[in-house]
VEXKOLMI-729255 format. One record per atom (N, C-alpha, C): y, x, z. Coordinates in steps of 0.05 Angstrom, whole numbers, plus 5000, padded with zeros to 4 digits. Layout:
# VEXKOLMI-729255
    v    u    w
    Y    X    Z
...
END
This chain:
# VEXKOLMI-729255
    v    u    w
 7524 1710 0701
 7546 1692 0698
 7568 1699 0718
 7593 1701 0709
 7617 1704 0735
 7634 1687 0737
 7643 1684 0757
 7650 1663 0769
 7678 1668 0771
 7702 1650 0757
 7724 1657 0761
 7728 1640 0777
 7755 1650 0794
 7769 1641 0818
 7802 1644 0816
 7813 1621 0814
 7835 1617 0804
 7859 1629 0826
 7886 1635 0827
 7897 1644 0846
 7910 1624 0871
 7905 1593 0852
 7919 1567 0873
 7891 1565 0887
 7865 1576 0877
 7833 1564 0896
 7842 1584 0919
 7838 1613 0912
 7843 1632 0927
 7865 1621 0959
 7887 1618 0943
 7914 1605 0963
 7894 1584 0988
 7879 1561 0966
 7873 1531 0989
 7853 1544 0997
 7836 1560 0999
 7811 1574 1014
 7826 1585 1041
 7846 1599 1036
 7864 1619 1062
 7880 1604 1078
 7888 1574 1062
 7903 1565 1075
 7879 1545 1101
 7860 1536 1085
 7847 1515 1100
 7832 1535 1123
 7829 1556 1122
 7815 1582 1142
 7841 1576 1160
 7866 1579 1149
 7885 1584 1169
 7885 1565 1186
 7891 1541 1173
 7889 1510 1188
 7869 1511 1210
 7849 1519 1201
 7826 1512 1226
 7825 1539 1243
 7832 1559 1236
 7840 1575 1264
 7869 1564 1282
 7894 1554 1273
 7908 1536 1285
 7898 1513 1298
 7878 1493 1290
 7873 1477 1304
 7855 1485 1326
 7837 1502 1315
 7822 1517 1346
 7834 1525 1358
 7857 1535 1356
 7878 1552 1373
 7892 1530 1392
 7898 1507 1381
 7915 1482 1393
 7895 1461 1414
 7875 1472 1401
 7848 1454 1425
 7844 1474 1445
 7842 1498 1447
 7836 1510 1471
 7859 1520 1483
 7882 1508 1474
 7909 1507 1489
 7909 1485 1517
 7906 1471 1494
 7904 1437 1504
 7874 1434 1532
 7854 1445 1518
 7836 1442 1536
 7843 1468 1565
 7861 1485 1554
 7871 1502 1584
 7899 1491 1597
 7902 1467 1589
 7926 1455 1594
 7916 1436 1618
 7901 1415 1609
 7885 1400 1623
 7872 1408 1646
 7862 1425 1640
 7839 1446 1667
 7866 1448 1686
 7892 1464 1679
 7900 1467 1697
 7914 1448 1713
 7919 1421 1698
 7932 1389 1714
 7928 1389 1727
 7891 1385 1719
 7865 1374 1734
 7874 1390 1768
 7865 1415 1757
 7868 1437 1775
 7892 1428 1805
 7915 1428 1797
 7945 1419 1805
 7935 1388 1826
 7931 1370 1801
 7928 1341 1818
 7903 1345 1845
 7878 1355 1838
 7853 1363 1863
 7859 1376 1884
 7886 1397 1873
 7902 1415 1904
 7924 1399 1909
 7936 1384 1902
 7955 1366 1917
 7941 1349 1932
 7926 1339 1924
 7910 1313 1948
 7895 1332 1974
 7889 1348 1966
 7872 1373 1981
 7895 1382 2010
 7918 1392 1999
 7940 1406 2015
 7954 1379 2030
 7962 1363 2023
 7962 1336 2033
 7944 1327 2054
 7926 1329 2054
 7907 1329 2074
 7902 1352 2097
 7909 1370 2090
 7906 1397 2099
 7942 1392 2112
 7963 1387 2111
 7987 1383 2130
 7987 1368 2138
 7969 1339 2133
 7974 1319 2153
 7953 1326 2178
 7934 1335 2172
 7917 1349 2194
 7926 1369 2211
 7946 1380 2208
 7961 1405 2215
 7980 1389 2232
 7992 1363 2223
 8014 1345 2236
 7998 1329 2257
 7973 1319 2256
 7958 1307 2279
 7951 1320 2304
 7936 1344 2294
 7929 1364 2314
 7955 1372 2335
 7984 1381 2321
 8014 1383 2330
 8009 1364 2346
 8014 1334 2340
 8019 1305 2360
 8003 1298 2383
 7979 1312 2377
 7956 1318 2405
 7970 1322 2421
 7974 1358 2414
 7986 1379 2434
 8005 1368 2449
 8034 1353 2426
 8049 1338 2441
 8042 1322 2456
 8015 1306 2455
 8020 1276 2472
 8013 1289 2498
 7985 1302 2496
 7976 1312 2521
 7999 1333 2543
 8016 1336 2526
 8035 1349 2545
 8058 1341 2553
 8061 1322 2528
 8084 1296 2545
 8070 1276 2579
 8041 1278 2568
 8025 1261 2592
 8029 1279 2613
 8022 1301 2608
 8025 1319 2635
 8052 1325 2648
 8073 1322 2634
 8108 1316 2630
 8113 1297 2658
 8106 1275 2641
 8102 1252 2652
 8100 1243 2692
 8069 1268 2687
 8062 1259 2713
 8066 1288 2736
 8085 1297 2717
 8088 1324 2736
 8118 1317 2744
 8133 1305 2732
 8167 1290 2744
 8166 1267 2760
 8136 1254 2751
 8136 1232 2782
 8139 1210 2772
 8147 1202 2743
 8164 1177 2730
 8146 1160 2719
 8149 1139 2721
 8130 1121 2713
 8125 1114 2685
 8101 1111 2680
 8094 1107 2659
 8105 1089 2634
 8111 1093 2607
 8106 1074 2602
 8111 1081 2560
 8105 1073 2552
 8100 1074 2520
 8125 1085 2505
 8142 1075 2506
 8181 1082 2502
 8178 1117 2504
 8174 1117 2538
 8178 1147 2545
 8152 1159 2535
 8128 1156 2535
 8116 1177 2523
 8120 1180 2493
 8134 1168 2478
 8136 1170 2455
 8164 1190 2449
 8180 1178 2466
 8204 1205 2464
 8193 1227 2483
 8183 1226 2499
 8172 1255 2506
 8158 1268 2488
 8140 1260 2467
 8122 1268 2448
 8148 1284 2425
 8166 1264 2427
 8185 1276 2400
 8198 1290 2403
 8209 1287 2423
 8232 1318 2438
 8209 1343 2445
 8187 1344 2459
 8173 1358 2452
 8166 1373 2422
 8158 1357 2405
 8162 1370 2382
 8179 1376 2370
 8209 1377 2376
 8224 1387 2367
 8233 1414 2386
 8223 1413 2411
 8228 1446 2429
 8215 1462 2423
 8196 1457 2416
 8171 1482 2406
 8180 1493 2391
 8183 1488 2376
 8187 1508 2348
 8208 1525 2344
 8234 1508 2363
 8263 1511 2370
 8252 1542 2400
 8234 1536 2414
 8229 1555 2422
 8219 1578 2429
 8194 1572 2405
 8186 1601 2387
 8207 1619 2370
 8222 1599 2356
 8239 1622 2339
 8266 1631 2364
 8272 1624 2391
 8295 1632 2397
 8274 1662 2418
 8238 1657 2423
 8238 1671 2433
 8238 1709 2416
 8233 1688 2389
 8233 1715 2371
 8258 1726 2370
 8280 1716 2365
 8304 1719 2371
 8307 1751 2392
 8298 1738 2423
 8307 1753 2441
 8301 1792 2435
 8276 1791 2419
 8266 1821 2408
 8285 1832 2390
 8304 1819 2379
 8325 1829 2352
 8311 1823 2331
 8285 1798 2336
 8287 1775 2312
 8261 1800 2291
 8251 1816 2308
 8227 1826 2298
 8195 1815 2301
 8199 1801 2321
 8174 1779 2327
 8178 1753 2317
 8192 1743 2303
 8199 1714 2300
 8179 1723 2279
 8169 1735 2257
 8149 1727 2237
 8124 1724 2246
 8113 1745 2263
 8081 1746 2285
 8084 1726 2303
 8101 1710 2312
 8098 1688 2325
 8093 1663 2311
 8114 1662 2294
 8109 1643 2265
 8085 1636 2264
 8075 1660 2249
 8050 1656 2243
 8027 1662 2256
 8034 1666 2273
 8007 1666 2297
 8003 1630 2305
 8030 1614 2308
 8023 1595 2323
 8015 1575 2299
 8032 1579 2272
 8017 1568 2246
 7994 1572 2234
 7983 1598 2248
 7954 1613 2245
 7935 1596 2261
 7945 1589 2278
 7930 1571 2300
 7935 1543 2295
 7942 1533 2283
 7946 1507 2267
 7925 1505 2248
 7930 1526 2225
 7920 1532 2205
 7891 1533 2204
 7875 1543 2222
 7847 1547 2226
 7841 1524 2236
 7851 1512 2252
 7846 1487 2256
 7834 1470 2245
 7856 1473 2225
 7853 1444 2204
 7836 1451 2182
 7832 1482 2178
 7817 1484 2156
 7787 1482 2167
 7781 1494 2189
 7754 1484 2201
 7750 1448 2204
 7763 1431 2213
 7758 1410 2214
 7753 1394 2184
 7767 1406 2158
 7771 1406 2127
 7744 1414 2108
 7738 1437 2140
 7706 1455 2122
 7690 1428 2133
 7687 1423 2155
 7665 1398 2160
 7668 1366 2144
 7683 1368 2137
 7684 1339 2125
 7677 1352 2096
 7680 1372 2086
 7675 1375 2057
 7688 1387 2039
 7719 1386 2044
 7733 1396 2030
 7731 1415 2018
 7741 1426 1996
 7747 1450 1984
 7762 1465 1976
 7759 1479 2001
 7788 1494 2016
 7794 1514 1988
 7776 1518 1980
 7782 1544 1952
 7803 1532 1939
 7815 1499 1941
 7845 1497 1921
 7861 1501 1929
 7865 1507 1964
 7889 1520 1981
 7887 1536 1991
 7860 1554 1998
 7862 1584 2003
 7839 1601 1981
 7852 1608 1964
 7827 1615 1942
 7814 1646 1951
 7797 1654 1943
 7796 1683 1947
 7810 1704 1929
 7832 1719 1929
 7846 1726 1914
 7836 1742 1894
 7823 1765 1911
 7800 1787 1900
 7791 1778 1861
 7805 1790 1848
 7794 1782 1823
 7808 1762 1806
 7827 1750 1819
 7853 1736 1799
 7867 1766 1791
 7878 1743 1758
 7898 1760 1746
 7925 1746 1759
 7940 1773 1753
 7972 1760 1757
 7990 1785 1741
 8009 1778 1741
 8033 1785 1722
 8057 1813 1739
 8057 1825 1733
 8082 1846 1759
 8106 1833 1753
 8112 1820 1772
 8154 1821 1772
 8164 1843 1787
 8196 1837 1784
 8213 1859 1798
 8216 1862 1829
 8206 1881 1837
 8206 1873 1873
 8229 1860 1889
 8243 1863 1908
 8267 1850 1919
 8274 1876 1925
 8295 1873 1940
 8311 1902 1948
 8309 1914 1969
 8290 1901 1987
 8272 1913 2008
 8241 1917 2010
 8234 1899 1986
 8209 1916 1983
 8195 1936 1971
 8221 1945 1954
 8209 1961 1935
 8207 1989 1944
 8217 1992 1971
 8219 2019 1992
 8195 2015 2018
 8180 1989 2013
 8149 1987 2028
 8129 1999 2013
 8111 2005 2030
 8073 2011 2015
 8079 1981 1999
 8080 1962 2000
 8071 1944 1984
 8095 1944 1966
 8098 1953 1948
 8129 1951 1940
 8121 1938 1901
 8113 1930 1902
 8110 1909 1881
 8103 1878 1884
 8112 1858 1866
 8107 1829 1867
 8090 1821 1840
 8067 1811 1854
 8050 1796 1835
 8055 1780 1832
 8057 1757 1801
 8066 1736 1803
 8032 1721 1800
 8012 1699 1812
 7987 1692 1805
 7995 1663 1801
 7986 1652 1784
 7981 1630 1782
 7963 1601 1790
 7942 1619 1802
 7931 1593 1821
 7927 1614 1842
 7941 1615 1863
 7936 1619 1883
 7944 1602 1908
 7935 1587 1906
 7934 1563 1934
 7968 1560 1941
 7953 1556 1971
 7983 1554 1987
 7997 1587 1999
 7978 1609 1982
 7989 1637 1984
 8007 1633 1973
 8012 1627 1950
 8036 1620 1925
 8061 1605 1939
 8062 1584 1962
 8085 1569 1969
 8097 1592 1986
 8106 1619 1977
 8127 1630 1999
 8151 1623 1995
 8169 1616 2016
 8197 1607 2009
 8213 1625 1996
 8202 1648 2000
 8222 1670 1988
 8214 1676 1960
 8193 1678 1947
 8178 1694 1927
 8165 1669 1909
 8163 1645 1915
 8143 1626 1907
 8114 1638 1903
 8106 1637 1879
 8077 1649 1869
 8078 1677 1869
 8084 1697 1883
 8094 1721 1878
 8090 1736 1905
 8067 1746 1906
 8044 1754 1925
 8060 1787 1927
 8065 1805 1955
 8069 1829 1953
 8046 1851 1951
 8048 1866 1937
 8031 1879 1923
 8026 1913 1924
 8013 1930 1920
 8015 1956 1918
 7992 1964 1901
 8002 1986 1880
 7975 1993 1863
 7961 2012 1873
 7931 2008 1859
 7912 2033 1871
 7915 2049 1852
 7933 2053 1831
 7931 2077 1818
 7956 2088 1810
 7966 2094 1790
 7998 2104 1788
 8017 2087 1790
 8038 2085 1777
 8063 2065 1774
 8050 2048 1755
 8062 2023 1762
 8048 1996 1744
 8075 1991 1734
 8089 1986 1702
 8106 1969 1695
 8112 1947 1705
 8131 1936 1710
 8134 1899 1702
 8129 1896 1679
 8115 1872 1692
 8114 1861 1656
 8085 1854 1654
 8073 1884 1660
 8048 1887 1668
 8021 1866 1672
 7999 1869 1657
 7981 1846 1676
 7956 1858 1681
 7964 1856 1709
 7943 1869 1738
 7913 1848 1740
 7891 1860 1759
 7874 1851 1771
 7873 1852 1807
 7876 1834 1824
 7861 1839 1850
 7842 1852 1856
 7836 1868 1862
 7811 1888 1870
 7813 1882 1905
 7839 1875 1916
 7836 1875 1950
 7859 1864 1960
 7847 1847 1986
 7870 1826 1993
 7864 1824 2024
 7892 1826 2034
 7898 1822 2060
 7907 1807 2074
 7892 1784 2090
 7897 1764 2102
 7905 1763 2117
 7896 1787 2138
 7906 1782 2178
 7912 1810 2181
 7928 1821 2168
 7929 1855 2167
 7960 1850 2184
 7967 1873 2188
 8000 1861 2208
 8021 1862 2195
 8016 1873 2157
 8043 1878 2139
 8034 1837 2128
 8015 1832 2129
 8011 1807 2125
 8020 1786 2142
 8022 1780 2162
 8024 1779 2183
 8062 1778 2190
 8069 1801 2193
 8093 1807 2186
 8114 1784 2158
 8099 1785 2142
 8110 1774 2113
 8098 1742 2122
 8081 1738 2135
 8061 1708 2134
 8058 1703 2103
 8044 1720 2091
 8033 1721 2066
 8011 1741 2073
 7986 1734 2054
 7971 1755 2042
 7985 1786 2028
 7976 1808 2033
 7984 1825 2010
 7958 1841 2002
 7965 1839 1978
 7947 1860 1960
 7945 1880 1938
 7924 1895 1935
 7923 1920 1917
 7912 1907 1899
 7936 1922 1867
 7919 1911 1843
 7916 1935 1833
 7904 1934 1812
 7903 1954 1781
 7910 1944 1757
 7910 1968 1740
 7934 1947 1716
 7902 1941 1695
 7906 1924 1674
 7894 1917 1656
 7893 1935 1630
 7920 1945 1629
 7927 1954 1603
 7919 1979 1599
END
């Protein structure tokens, strides 16, 4: 017996195939949409916690050195003044790390930066590791994210690292003022397009071009 099959069955068979590969398509949009909220809202409360810890440990340093302030000018004590000693203090520091970077022709103002934010930084992430936190939503391990090549800037593209990765979850690597999500980069193998989408194979935390930039930098390979 054969079975005819009309050309409008044919049509609603392809169409309803179509439908449900669109709706699977629109759910695992939606469900990579969500993941990444989720993702977003867990590292905001995370980093939040991770700068106000970074701002306590600061107000230590200040108090204990406004106290010692205090009792090294002879002046008497009293709540008012250690409180503006604490605040004018924290406003010289910082004012006098970058003027000492300054004095070099403004070649140390980044290794000081981040040496004394490096020293902040460990701080708070060790005190963050003991309570529980999970530092992986503000310092992830890069090694093995994808990211995207953009166009380098006009001085990096004449460095070893002379390409910009753009990654998408990469912590507080991603907040550079200059670059946003856009990690500096160098390939392990020929010229990589823009456009391009790379893998991490190696990442540099405390290296001195890192250091230098107060960013991570790393070597990708292309995908394609």
């Amino acid at each position: 017996m054969v079975k005819v099959i009309k050309i409008d069955e044919e049509d609603e068979e392809t169409k309803a195939v179509e439908d449900v590969k669109t709706e699977a398509l629109v759910i695992d949009e939606e469900l990579a949409t969500t993941e990444l909220d989720d993702y977003k809202i867990r590292q905001k409360f995370v980093k939040r916690v991770y700068y106000s810890i970074i701002l306590l440990i600061y107000l230590t340093f200040c108090y204990f050195m406004a106290l010692n302030f205090i009792s090294y000018m002879g002046e008497e004590y009293s709540l008012f003044l250690l409180v503006a000693y604490i605040l004018l203090l924290g406003i010289v520091f910082p004012i006098a790390i970058i003027s000492l970077g300054f004095t070099t022709g403004g070649i140390l103002i980044g290794p000081m930066v981040a040496s004394t934010y490096g020293l902040l930084s460990l701080s708070a992430r060790g005190i963050m590791k003991i309570l529980g936190f999970d530092l992986e939503l503000i310092f992830p391990e890069l090694v093995g994210h994808v990211g995207v090549v953009s166009p380098p800037n006009m001085f990096g593209r004449y460095t070893h690292y002379n390409l910009l990765v753009e990654i998408e979850k990469a912590g507080l690597y991603g907040n550079s003022f200059w670059h946003g999500n856009k990690l500096a980069a160098c390939s392990s193998e020929g010229k990589i397009p823009i456009g391009a989408n790379v893998k991490v194979i190696d990442a540099e935390y405390w290296s001195l071009s890192s250091i230098l930039r107060n960013s991570p930098v790393i070597t990708v390979v292309s995908l394609e």
